[in-house]
C-alpha positions as CSV (number, residue, x, y, z in Angstrom):
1,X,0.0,0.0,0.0
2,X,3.4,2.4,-0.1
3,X,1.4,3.6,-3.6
4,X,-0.6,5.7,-1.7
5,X,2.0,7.6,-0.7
6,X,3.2,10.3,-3.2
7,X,5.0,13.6,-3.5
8,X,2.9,15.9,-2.0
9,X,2.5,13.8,1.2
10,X,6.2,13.8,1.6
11,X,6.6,17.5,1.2
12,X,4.7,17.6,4.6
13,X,5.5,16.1,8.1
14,X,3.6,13.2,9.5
15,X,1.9,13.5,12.9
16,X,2.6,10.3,15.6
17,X,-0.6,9.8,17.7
18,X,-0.4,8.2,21.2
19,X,-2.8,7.6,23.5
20,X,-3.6,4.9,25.9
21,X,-7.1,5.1,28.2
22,X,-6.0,5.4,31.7
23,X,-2.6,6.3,33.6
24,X,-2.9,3.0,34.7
25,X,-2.8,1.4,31.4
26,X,0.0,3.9,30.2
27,X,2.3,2.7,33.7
28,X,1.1,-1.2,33.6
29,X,1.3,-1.3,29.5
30,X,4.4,0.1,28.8
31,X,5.3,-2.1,25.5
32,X,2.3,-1.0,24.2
33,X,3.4,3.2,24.7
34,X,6.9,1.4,23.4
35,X,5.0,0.2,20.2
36,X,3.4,3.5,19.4
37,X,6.8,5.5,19.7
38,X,8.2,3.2,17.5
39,X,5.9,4.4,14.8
40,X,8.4,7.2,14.0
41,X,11.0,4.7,12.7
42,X,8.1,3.7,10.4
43,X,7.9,7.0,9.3
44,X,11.3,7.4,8.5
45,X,11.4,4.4,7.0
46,X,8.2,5.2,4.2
47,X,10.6,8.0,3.4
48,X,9.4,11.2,5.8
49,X,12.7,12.9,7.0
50,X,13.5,12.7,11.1
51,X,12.9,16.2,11.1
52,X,9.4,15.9,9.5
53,X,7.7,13.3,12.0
54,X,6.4,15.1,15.1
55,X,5.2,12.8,17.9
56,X,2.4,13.6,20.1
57,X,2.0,12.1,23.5
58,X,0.5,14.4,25.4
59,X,-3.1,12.2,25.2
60,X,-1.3,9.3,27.0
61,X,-3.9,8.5,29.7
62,X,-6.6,10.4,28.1
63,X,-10.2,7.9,27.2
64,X,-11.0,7.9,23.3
65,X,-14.4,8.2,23.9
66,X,-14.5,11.7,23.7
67,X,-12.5,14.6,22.6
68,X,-12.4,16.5,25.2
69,X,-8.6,17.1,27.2
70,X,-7.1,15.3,24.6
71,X,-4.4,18.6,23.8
72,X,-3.0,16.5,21.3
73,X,-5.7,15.4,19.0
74,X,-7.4,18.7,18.6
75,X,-3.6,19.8,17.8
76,X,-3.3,17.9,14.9
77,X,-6.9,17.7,13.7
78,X,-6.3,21.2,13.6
79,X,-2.8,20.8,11.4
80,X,-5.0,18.2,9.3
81,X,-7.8,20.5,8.6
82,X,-5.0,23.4,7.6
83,X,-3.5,21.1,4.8
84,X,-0.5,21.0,6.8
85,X,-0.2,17.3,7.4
86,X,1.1,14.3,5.2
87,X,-0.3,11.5,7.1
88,X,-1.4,10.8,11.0
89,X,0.6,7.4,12.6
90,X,-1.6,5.4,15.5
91,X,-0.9,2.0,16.5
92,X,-4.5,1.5,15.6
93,X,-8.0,2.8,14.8
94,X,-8.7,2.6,18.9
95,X,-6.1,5.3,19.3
96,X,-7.1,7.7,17.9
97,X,-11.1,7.6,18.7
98,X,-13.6,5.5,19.8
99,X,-16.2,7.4,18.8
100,X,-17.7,6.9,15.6
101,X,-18.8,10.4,15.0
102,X,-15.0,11.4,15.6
103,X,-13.8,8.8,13.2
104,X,-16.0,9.7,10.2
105,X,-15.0,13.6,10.9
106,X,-11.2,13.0,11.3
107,X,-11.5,10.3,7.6
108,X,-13.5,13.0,6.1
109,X,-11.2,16.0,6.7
110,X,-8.2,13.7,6.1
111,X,-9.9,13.1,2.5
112,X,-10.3,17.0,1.9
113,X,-7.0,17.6,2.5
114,X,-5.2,14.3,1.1
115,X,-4.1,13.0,4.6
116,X,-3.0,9.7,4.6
117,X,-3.9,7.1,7.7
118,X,-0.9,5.0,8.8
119,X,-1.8,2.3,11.5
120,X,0.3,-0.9,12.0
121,X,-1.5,-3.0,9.4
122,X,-1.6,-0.8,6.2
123,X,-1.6,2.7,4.7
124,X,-4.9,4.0,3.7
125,X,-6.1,7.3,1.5
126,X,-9.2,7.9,2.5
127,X,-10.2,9.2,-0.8
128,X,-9.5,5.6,-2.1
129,X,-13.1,3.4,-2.2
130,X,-11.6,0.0,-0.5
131,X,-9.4,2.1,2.5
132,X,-12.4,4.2,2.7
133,X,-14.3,0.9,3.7
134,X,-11.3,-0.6,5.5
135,X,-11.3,2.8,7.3
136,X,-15.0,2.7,8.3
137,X,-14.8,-0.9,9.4
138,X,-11.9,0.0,12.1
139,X,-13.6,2.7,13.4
140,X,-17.2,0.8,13.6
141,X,-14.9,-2.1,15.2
142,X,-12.9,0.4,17.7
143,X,-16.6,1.9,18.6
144,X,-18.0,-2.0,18.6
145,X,-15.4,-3.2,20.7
146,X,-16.1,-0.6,23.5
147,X,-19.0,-1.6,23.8
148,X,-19.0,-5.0,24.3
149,X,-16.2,-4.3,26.9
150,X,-18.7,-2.4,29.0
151,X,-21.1,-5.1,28.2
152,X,-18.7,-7.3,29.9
153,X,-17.8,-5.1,33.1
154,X,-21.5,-4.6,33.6
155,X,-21.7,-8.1,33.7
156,X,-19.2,-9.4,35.8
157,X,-20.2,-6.4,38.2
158,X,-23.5,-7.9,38.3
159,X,-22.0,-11.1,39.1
160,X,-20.4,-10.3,41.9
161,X,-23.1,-8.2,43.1
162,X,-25.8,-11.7,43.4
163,X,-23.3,-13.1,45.2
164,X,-22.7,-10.4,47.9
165,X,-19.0,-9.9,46.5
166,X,-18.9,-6.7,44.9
167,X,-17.8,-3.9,46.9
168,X,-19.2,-0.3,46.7
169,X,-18.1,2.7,48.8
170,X,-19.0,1.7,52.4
171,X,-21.7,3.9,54.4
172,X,-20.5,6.3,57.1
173,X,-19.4,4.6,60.4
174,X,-18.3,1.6,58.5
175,X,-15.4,0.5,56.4
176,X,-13.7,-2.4,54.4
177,X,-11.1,-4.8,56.7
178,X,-8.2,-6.0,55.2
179,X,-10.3,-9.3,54.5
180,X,-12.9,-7.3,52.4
181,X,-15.3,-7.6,55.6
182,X,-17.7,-4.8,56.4
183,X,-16.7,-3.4,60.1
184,X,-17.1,-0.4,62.7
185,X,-14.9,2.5,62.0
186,X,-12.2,2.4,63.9
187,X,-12.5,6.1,64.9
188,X,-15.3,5.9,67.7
189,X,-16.2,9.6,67.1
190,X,-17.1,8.7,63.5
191,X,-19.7,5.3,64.7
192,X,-21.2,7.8,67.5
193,X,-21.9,10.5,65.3
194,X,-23.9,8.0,63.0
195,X,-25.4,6.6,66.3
196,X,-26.6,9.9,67.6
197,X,-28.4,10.8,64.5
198,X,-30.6,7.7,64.2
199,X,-31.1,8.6,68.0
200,X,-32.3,11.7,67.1
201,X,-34.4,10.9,64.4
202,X,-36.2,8.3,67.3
203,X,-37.2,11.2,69.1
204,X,-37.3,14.1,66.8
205,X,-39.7,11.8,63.9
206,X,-38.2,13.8,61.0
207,X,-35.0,13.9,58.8
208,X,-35.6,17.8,59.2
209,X,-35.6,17.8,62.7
210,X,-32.5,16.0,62.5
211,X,-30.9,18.2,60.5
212,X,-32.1,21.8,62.7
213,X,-31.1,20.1,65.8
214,X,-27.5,19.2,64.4
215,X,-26.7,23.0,63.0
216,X,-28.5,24.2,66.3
217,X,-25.8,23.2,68.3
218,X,-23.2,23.3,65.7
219,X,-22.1,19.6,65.1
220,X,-20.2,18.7,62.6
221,X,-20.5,15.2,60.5
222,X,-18.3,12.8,59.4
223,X,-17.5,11.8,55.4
224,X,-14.7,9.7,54.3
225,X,-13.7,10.2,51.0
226,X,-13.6,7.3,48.9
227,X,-12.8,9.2,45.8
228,X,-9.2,7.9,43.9
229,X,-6.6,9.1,45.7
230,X,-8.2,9.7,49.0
231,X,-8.1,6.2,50.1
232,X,-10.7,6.8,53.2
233,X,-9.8,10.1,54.5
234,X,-12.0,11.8,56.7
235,X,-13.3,15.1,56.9
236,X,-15.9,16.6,59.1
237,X,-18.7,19.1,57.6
238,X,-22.2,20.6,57.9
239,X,-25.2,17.8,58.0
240,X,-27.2,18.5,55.1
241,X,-30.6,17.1,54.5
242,X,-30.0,14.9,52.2
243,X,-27.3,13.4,53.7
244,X,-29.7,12.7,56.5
245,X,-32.1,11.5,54.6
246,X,-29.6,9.3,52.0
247,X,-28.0,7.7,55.8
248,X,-32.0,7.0,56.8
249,X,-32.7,5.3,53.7
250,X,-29.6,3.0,53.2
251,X,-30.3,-0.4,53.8
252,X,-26.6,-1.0,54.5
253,X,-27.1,0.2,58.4
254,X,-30.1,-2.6,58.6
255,X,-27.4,-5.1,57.4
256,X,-28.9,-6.1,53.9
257,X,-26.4,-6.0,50.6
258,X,-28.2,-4.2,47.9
259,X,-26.9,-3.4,44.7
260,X,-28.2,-1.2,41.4
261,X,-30.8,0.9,43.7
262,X,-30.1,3.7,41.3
263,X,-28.7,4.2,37.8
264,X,-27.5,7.0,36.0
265,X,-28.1,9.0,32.9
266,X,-25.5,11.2,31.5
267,X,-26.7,15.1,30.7
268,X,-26.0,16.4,27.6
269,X,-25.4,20.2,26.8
270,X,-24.2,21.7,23.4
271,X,-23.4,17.9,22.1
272,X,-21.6,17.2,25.7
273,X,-21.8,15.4,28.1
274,X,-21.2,17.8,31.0
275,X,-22.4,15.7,34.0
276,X,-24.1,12.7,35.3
277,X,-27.3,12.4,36.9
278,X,-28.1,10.0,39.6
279,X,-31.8,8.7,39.3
């Protein structure tokens, strides 16, 4: 497929894409980061000087799901759209989106401008018919794929969940042992603040009256953060209502397991997703 490369493609420099999903995956994975560096040596070798090929790794640890943060592919879709570029290197379709609507924009401005698409199985012009289809296919796969790996995640959650196994951020006065057993918090302070609020509620009948008895005489409450990074810290702040009435209704404190009480529904602004909403 070296045909597809002519003159005017060489008179330009090539771009290097790298990405990988997660930190994680870019620290765990490293052959794979290897691999995707060592696509400028292929570009050398299809006959783009050193000095031509730049490399673009700042979307390392960036999803292809979406565009957004990834610095580096707005850079050289930008570059693309300019007529600036000879051809974009990725390791593979995944790499450079897994969205199909980002696929068929980034093929069809690479068409208007005669960018080539270099991956590690071929060399494709999307204004050629058959790379146009080979083109569409990966991208369909990439987006396919994806998919059916959050098929399989939501699965094997779900698995885990039947049997009691899967473990969700524990409720307040309670963490995970070293064995994966729910237990007391082993700061007291934290297990009698959660113990004086269901006493309150006995005598006060209302999640309201909880929560104007609490900022009456100034109490703070307890939250550890479960978020990455934290790893259980805890931090003490005001007792909002529906804190008290998310703590009342949490079968956790009863000692049931429950699992998929609510689900969640992304909310889309301007063709972005810009949070999610719990339901």
């Amino acid at each position: 497929m070296t045909t597809a490369i002519r003159l005017q493609h060489h008179q330009r420099p090539v771009y290097v894409y790298l990405r990988q999903s997660t930190p994680g995956q870019v620290h765990t994975h490293r052959e794979s980061t290897a691999r995707q560096y060592a696509l400028a040596e292929r570009a050398v070798e299809l006959g783009w000087d050193r000095s031509q090929v730049h490399i673009l790794d700042q979307d390392l640890g960036k999803s292809g799901t979406t565009t957004e943060g990834r610095t580096d592919f707005h850079r050289f879709m930008a570059a693309v759209g300019l007529g600036q570029v000879g051809a974009v290197f990725a390791l593979e379709a995944s790499r450079l989106s897994r969205s199909q609507a980002d696929w068929h924009k980034l093929m069809d401005i690479c068409a208007l401008t005669d960018t080539l698409i270099v991956d590690q199985d071929g060399i494709y012009d999307p204004n050629a018919f058959n790379d146009r289809v080979s083109l569409g296919f990966k991208g369909t796969w990439s987006h396919t794929e994806l998919h059916a790996l959050r098929l399989r995640l939501q699965d094997a959650k779900l698995h885990k969940a039947r049997k009691g196994e899967l473990r969700c951020n524990p409720p307040t006065g309670y963490i995970y042992d070293a064995g994966g057993a729910l237990v007391l918090d082993p700061d007291e302070s934290v297990v009698a603040a959660v113990a004086r609020l269901f006493q309150q509620f006995q005598e006060l009948g209302s999640a309201f009256g909880v929560m104007r008895a609490w900022a009456a005489q100034g109490l703070p409450f307890p939250r550890r953060q479960w978020l990455p990074g934290a790893s259980g810290a805890l931090a003490w702040g005001r007792l909002s209502l529906s804190r008290v009435l998310a703590i009342l209704h949490n079968p956790r404190y009863t000692g049931t397991y429950v699992y998929g009480r609510r689900r969640s529904q992304p909310v889309v602004e301007a063709g972005q997703v810009t949070r999610i909403r719990t339901l």
